[in-house]
C-alpha positions as CSV (number, residue, x, y, z in Angstrom):
1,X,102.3,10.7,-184.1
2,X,104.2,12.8,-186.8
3,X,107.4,10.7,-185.8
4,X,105.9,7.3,-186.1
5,X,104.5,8.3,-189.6
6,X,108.0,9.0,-190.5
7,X,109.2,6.4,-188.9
8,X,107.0,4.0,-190.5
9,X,108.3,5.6,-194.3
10,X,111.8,4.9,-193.3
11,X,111.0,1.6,-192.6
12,X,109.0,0.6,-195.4
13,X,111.8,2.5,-197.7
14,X,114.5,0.1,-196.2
15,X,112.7,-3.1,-197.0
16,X,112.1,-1.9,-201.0
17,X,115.9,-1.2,-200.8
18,X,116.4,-4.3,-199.0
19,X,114.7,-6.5,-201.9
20,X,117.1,-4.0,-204.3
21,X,120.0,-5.5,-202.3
22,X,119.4,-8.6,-202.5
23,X,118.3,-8.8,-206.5
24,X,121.7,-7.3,-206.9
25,X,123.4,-9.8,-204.6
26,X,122.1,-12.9,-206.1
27,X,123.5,-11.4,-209.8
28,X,126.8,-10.7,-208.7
29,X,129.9,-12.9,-207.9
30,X,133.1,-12.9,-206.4
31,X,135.9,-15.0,-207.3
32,X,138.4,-16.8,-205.0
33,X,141.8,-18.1,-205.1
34,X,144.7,-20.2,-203.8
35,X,148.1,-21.4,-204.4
36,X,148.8,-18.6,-206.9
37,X,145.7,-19.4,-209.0
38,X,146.1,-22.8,-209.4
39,X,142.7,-23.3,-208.0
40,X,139.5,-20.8,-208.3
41,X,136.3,-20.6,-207.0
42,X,133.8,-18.8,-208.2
43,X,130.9,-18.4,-205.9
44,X,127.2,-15.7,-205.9
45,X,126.9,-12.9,-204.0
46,X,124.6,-14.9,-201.7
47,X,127.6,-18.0,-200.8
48,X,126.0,-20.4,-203.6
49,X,129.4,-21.9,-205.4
50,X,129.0,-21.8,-209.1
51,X,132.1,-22.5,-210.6
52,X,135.4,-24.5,-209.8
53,X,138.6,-24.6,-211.8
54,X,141.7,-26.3,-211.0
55,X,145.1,-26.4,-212.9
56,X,145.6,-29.6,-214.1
57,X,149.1,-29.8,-212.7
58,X,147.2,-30.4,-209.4
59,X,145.4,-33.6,-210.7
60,X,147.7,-36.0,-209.6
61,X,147.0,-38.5,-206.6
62,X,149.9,-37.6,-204.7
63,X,148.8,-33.8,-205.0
64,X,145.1,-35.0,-203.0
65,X,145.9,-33.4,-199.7
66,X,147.3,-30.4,-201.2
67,X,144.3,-30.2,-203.9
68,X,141.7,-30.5,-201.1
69,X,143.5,-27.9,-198.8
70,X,143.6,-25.4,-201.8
71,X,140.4,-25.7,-202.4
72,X,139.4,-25.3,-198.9
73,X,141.3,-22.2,-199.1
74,X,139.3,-20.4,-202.1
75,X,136.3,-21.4,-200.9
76,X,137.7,-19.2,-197.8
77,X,138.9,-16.5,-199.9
78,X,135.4,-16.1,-202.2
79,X,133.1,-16.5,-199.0
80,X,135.6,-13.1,-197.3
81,X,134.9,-11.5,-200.2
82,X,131.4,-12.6,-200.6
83,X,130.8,-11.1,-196.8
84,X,132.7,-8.0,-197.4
85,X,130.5,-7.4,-200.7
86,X,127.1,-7.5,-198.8
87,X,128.4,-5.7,-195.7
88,X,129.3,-2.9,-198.3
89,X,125.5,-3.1,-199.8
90,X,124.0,-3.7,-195.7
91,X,126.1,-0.1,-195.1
92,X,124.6,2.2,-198.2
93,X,121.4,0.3,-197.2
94,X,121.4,1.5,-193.4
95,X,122.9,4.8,-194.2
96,X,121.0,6.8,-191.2
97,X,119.6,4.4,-189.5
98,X,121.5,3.5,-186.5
99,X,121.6,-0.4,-185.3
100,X,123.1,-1.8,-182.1
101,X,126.4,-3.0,-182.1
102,X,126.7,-6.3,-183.8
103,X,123.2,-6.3,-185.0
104,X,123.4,-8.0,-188.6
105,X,120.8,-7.0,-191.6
106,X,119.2,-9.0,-192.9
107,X,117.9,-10.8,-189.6
């Protein structure tokens, strides 16, 4: 029963550093970007978008297609980097503790 107990710690000191992880995640924010900067997305750590900014050389109505495709593309870039930010925190998190292949935290 000695392992459970310890078993049981390790668990309940994963969820406090779970909340920790995801406190920190909703605070921080990554920034994307396409067609050299001309458009910008700002979104949390959690994929809420917060900000948008677009060069006004874009905002003319035969720029539309290329406008919506840039900003397609930021929100691709910020959400890559969004995803790479919390698999960094779900690593330091699970340090030790092994999970199956493909097995995402949190559930």
């Amino acid at each position: 029963m000695k392992n459970l107990g310890e078993m049981m710690k390790q668990v309940q000191a994963m969820q406090s550093r779970m909340a920790e992880v995801q406190a920190k995640l909703e605070q921080a924010t990554v920034t994307g970007q396409s067609g050299a900067g001309l458009v910008k997305l700002t979104m949390s750590g959690k994929g809420a978008m917060t900000r948008l900014d677009i060069d006004p050389s874009l905002l003319k109505p035969e720029e539309k297609d290329i406008l919506e495709d840039l900003i397609v593309a930021a929100h691709t870039d910020a959400k890559n980097k969004s995803e790479a930010m919390m698999a960094e925190e779900m690593k330091s998190l699970t340090g030790g503790l092994p999970l199956p292949p493909g097995m995402k935290l949190p559930f």
